[in-house]
C-alpha positions as a printed Julia matrix, in Angstrom:
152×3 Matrix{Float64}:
   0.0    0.0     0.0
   1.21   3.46   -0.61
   0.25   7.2    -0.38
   0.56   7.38   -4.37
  -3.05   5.94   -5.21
  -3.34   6.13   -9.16
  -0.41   8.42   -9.46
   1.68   5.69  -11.94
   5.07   6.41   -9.9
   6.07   8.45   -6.7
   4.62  11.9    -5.54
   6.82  15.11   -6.11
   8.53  15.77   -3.31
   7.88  19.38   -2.98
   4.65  20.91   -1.83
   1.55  20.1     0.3
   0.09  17.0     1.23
  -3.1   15.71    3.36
  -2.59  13.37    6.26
  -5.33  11.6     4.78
  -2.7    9.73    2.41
  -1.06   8.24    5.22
  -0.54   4.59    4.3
   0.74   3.81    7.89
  -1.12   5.38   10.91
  -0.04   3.11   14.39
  -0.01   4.11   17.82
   3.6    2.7    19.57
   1.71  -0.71   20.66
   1.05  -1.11   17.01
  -2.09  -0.84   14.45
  -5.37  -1.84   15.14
  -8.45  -2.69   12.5
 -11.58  -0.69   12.73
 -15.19  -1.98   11.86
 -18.07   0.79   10.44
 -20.3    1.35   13.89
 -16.61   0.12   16.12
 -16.08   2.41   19.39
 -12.38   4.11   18.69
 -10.05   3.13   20.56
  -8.56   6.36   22.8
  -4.65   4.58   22.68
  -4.54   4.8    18.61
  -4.62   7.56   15.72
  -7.22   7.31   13.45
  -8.93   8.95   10.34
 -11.42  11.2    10.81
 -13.2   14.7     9.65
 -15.66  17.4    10.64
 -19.21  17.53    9.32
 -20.83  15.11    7.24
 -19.52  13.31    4.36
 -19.63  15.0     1.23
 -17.88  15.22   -2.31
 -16.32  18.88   -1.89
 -14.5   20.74    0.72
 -12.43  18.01    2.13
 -11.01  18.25    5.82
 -10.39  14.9     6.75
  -7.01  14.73    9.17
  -5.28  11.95   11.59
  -7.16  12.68   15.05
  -5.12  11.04   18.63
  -1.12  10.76   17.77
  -0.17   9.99   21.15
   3.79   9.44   22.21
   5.04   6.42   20.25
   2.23   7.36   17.42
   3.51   6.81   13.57
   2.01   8.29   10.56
   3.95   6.64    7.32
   3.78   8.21    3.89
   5.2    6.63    0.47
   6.92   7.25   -1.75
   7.83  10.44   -2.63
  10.6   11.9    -5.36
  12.96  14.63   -3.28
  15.01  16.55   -5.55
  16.73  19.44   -3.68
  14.26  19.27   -0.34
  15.49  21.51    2.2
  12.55  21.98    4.8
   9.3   20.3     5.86
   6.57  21.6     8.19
   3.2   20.16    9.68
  -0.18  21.66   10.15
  -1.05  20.26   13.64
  -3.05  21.1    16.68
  -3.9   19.25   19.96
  -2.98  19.52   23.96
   0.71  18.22   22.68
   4.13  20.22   23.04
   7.29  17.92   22.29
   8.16  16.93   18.51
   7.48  15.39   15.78
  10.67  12.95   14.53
  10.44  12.68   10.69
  12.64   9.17    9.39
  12.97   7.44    5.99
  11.9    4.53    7.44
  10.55   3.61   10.99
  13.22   2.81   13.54
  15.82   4.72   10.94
  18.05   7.68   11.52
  16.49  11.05   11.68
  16.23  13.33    8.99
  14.33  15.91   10.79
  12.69  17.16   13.97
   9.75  19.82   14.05
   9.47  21.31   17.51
   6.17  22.0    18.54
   3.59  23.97   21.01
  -0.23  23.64   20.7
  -3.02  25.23   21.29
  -6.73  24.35   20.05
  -6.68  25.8    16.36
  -4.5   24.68   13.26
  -0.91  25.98   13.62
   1.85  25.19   11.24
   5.33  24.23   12.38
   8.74  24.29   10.6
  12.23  22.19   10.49
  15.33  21.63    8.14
  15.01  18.56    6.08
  17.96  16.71    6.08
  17.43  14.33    2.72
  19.21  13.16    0.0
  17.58  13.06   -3.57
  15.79  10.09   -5.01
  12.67   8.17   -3.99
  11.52   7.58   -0.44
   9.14   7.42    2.36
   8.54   9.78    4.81
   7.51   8.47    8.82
   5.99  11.11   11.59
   6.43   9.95   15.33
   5.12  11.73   17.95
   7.39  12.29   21.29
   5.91  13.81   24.11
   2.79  14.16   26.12
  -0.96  14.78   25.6
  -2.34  14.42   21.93
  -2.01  15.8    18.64
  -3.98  16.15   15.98
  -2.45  16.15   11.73
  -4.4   17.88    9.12
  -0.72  18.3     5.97
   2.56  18.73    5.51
   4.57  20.98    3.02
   7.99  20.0     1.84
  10.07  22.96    0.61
């Protein structure tokens, strides 16, 4: 599975992108499988949106990344990539590690302090050109909330 859908080949690796692409989404005990009508499960990120369903106006985002939380994207084509930020909110304050792959070195860590609305957040992106994924994990307390990221 990957974040490309009917793309043919990997996304650019410059601009925005919705959380909603995430291909990955775990909490640090692992991933979980929902059922339509399932109570969520407070301990794990999940998909979600405000308002009803509909076919325009799209504002779906990963609700509940707790500490340990991963959000996985792939694949992307970085040419020349020198910063990436997130548009986050929740009761969190640590930072967001960003890897190539989970459990791999870091390429880049966004510092962050919440409040309540959408706030953006910005870090040096420390990655080499060609074709990768990208992994979120969430370090410290409380809960945050992802609605896109922008590589620069």
């Amino acid at each position: 599975m990957t974040s490309c859908g009917l793309n043919g080949g990997p996304l650019t690796g410059k601009g925005e992108y919705p959380a909603y692409i995430a291909c990955n989404l775990m909490s640090k005990n692992g991933a979980i499988r929902y059922e339509f009508g399932d109570e969520i499960d407070d301990s794990h990120p999940f998909f979600t949106q405000e308002g009803e369903d509909r076919e325009g106006n799209p504002n779906q985002y990963i609700e509940n990344m707790t500490d340990g939380a991963i959000a996985g994207f792939k694949y992307f084509e970085f040419v020349d990539v020198l910063s990436i930020s997130v548009k986050i909110r929740g009761s969190g304050n640590e930072k967001l590690k960003v890897r190539k792959r989970i459990g791999d070195e870091i390429v880049s860590q966004i510092s962050i302090d919440l409040s309540e609305e959408w706030t953006s957040f910005k870090a040096p992106l420390r990655i080499e050109n060609g074709v990768s994924a990208i992994y979120f994990t969430y370090q410290g307390e409380g809960a945050i909330d992802v609605f896109s990221f922008v590589m620069e």
